[in-house]
C-alpha positions in Angstrom: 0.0 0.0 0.0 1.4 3.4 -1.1 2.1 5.8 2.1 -0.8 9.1 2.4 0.2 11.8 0.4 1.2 14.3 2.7 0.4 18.2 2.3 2.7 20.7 2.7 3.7 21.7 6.5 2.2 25.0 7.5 5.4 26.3 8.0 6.6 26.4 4.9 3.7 27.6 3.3 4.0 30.4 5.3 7.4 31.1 3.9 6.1 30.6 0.3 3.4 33.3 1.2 6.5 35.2 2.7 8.4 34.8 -0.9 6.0 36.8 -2.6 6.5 39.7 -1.1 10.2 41.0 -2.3 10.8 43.1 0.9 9.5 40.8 3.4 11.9 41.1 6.9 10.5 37.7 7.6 8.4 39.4 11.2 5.0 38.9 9.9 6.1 34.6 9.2 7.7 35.2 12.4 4.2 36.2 14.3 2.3 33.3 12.3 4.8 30.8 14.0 4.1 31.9 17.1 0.7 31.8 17.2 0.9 28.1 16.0 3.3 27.2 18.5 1.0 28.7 21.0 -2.4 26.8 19.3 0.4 23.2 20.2 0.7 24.3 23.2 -2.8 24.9 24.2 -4.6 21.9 22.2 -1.9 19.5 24.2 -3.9 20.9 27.1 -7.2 20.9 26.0 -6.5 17.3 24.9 -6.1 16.2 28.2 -8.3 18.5 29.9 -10.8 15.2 31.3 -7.2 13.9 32.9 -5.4 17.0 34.4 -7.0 19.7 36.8 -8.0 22.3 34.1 -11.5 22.2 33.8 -13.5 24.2 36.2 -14.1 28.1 36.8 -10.8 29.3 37.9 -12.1 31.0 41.4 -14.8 32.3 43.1 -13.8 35.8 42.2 -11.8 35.4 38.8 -14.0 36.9 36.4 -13.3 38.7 32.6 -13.4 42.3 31.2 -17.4 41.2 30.5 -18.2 39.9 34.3 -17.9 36.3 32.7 -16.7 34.0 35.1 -13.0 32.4 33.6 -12.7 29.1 32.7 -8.8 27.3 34.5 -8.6 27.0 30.2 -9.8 30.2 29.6 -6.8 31.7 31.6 -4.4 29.5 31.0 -4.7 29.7 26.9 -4.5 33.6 27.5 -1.4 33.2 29.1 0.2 30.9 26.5 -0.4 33.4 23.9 0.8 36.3 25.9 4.2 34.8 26.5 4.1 33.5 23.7 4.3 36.7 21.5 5.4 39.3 24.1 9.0 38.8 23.0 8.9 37.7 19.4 9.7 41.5 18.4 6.8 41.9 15.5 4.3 42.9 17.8 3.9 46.6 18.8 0.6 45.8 21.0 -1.8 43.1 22.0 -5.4 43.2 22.9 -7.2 40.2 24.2 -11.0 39.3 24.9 -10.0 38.5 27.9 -7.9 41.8 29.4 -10.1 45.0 30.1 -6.8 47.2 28.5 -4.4 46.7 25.7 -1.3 44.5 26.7 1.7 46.4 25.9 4.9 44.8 25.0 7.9 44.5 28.0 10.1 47.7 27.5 13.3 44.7 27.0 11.8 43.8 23.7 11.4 45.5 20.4 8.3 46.7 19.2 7.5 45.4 15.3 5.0 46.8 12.8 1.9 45.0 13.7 -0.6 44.8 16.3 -2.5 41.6 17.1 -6.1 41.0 18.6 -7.1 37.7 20.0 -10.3 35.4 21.7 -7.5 33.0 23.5 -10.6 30.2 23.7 -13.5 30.8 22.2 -16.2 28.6 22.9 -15.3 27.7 26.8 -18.4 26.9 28.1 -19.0 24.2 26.4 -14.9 22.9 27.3 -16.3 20.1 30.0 -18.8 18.9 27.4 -15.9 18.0 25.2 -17.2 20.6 22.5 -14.5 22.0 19.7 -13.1 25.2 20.6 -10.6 27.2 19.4 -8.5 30.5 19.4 -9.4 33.2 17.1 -7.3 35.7 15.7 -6.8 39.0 13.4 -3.3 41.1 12.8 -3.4 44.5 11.6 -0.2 47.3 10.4 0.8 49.3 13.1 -0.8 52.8 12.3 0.5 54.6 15.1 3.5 57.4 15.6 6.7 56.6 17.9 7.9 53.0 18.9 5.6 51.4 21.5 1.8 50.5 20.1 -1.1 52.3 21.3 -5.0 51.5 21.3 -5.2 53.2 17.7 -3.2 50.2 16.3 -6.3 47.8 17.7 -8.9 50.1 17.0 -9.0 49.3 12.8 -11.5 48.1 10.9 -11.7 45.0 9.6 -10.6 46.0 5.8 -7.5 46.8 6.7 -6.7 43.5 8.6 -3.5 41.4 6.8 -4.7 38.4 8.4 -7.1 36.5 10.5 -8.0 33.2 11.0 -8.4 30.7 14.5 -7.4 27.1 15.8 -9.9 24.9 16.2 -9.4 22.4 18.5 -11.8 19.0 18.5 -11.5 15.5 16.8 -8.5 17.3 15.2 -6.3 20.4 15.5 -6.8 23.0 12.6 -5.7 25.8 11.8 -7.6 28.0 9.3 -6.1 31.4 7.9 -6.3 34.1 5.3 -3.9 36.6 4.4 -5.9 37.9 1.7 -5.2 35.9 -0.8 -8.2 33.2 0.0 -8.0 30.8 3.1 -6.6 27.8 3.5 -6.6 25.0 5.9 -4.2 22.7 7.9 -4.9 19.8 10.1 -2.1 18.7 12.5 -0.6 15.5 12.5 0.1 14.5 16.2 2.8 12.0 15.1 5.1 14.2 13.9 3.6 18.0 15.2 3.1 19.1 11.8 0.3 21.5 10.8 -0.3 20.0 7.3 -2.1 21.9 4.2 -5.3 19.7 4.4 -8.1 22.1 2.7 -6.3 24.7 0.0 -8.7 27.2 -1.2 -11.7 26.9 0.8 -15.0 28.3 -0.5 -18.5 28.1 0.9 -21.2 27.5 -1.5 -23.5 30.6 -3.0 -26.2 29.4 -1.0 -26.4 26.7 1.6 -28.9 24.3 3.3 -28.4 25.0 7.1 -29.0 27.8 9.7 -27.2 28.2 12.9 -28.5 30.4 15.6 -29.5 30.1 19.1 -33.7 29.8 18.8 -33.8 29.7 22.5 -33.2 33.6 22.5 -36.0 33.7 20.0 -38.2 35.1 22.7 -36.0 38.2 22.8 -35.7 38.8 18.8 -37.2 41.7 16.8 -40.6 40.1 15.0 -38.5 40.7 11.2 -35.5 38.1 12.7 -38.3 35.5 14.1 -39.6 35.9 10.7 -36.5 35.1 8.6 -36.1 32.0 10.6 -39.1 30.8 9.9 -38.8 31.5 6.1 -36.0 29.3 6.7 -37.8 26.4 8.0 -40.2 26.8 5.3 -40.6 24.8 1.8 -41.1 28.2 0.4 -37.9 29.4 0.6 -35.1 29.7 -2.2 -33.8 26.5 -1.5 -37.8 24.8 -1.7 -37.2 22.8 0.9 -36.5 23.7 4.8 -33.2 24.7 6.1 -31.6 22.7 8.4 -30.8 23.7 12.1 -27.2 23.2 13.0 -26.5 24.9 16.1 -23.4 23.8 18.6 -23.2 27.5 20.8 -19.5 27.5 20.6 -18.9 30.6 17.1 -15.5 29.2 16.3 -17.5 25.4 15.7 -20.2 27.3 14.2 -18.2 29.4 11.9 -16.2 26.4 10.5 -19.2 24.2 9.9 -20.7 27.1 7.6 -17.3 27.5 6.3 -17.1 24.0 5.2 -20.9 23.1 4.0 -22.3 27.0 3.8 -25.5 28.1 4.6 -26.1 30.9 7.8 -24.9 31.6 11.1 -27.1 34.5 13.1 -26.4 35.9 16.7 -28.8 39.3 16.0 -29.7 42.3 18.7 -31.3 40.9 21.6 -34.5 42.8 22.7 -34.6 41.5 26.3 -34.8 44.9 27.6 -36.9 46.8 24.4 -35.3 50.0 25.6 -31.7 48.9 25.4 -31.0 45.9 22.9 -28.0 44.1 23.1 -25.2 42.7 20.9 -23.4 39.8 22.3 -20.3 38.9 20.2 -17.2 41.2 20.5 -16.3 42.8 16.9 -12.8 42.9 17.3 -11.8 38.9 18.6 -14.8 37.5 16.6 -16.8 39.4 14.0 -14.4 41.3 12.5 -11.8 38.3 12.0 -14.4 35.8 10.8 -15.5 38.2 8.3 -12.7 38.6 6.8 -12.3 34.7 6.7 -16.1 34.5 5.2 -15.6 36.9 2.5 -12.2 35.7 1.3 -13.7 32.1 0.6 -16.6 33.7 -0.8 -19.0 34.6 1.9 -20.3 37.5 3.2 -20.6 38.9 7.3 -23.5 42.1 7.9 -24.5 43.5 11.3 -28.0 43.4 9.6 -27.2 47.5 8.5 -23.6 47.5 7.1 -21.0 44.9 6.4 -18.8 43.5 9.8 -15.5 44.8 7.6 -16.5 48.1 7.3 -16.9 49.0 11.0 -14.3 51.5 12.7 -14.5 50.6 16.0 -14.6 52.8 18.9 -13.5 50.6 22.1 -11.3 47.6 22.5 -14.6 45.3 23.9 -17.2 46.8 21.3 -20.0 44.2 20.3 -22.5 43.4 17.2 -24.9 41.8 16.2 -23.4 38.7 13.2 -24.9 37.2 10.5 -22.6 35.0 8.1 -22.2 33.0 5.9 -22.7 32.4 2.4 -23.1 35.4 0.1 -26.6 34.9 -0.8 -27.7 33.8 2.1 -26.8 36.6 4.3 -28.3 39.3 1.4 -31.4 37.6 1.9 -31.1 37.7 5.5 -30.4 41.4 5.6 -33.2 42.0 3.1 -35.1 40.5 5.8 -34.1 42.2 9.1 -32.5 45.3 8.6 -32.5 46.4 12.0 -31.4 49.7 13.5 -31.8 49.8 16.9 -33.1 53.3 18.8 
């Protein structure tokens, strides 16, 4: 029997990516490898998460920026990626979903020309349900004056990120990234420790057949959102035949799925209290990163008013409302929702 036919490591597509670009300095393939050293690092733990103490809240009084109660793996994978890419000298700031302030970079190191934004474990909740999970990511220029990285260097829109992508960690460790020039998939190979190019050139379909949002919430919708889904899980829609509901309530899981097979993912405004609706998902760790993902393999991302890419955000912890997925899907939806809240 002939040996699998292997793709090519991650690491060296990343310097093929680096070649064409004549005046590369080789610090943007230097950030990429650290991130994926940290993503090893934290899906060894989360593999063994059921046989080591790391599941559990990680104290009585440990909560995030948000008031969210940290997970011992929510912590702990924020950690890894701070040391991780403190001192690799390409970074001139960091901000994570997890810190209330930008995390400057140790005066002993040298600042570099990009600034980095991260959700260190998206999807914890669902961590001792054995759920996938996975870090998310999304690297923009440096825009700032002087050496050291200021808030301004997070605070971009999602147009002028260079990259994005996350590491989902489940069955199998992936890593899935764009640096504009489509996106592109690698599954790693625990025998060796070898991201490996697995999915080249992912797109999602035009149109797809499922729909992924959370319909216990539907309660709290606007009446034009509770009506799109049920246009969805009607034969009269475009497809003729009702959507199917795929819904796992971790966004990194739920994003990939719709990567892979297409169709819609929805997390709209939440109308809980009419007077002040809510967004839950944070633009700059989530939205804005997925949506550059979604549109480079074909897809599209809206707040329901405007396109997730176009947004110039105003505070490190901003949320939006997120609907994505493939391109006419998510025109349709907007067609349907449209919403502005007072």
């Amino acid at each position: 029997m002939a040996p699998p036919k292997l793709g090519i490591p991650l690491s060296r597509h990343i310097l093929n990516e680096q070649g064409n670009f004549p005046h590369a300095t080789g610090d943007f393939s230097r950030l990429l490898s650290q991130i994926l050293l940290a993503g090893k690092v934290i899906s060894r733990e989360v593999n063994q998460a059921g046989l080591v103490e790391i599941l559990g809240f990680a104290g009585d009084n440990q909560v995030n920026v948000h008031g969210e109660s940290q997970k011992k793996l929510d912590v702990y994978a924020n950690d890894v990626l701070i040391k991780a890419l403190d001192h690799c000298e390409c970074l001139c700031i960091m901000g994570s979903e997890e810190n209330a302030k930008p995390i400057e970079i140790p005066e002993k190191y040298r600042c570099g020309k990009y600034a980095i934004s991260f959700d260190p474990l998206d999807g914890s909740s669902n961590i001792e349900a054995n759920v996938n999970i996975g870090t998310i990511f999304s690297i923009h220029r440096k825009i700032s004056d002087g050496v050291r990285g200021t808030e301004a260097d997070l605070l971009q829109p999602g147009y002028k990120q260079v990259a994005a992508g996350y590491i989902l960690y489940g069955p199998s460790t992936m890593m899935v990234y764009t640096t504009g020039n489509g996106v592109h998939g690698f599954t790693m190979d625990p025998g060796i420790g070898e991201f490996l190019l697995s999915h080249p050139n992912l797109r999602m379909p035009e149109r797809g057949q499922y729909y992924s949002v959370n319909e216990g919430n539907s309660l709290y919708w606007s009446e034009s959102t509770r009506k799109y889904v049920e246009y969805l899980k009607s034969t009269g829609n475009k497809n003729g035949k009702p959507y199917k509901s795929r819904y796992i309530g971790s966004l990194v899981a739920d994003f990939h799925r719709t990567l892979m097979y297409g169709g819609i993912f929805l997390y709209p405004w939440d109308y809980k209290d009419p007077n002040k609706p809510k967004a839950k998902l944070r633009l700059l760790y989530e939205a804005a990163p997925l949506a550059f993902l979604a549109e480079q393999a074909g897809g599209s991302a809206s707040t329901g008013t405007e396109p997730v890419m176009d947004i110039v955000p105003t505070e490190l912890h901003q949320r939006v409302p997120l609907i994505i997925g493939s391109a006419a899907d998510v025109a349709e939806a907007v067609e349907f929702i449209r919403e502005v809240p007072a």
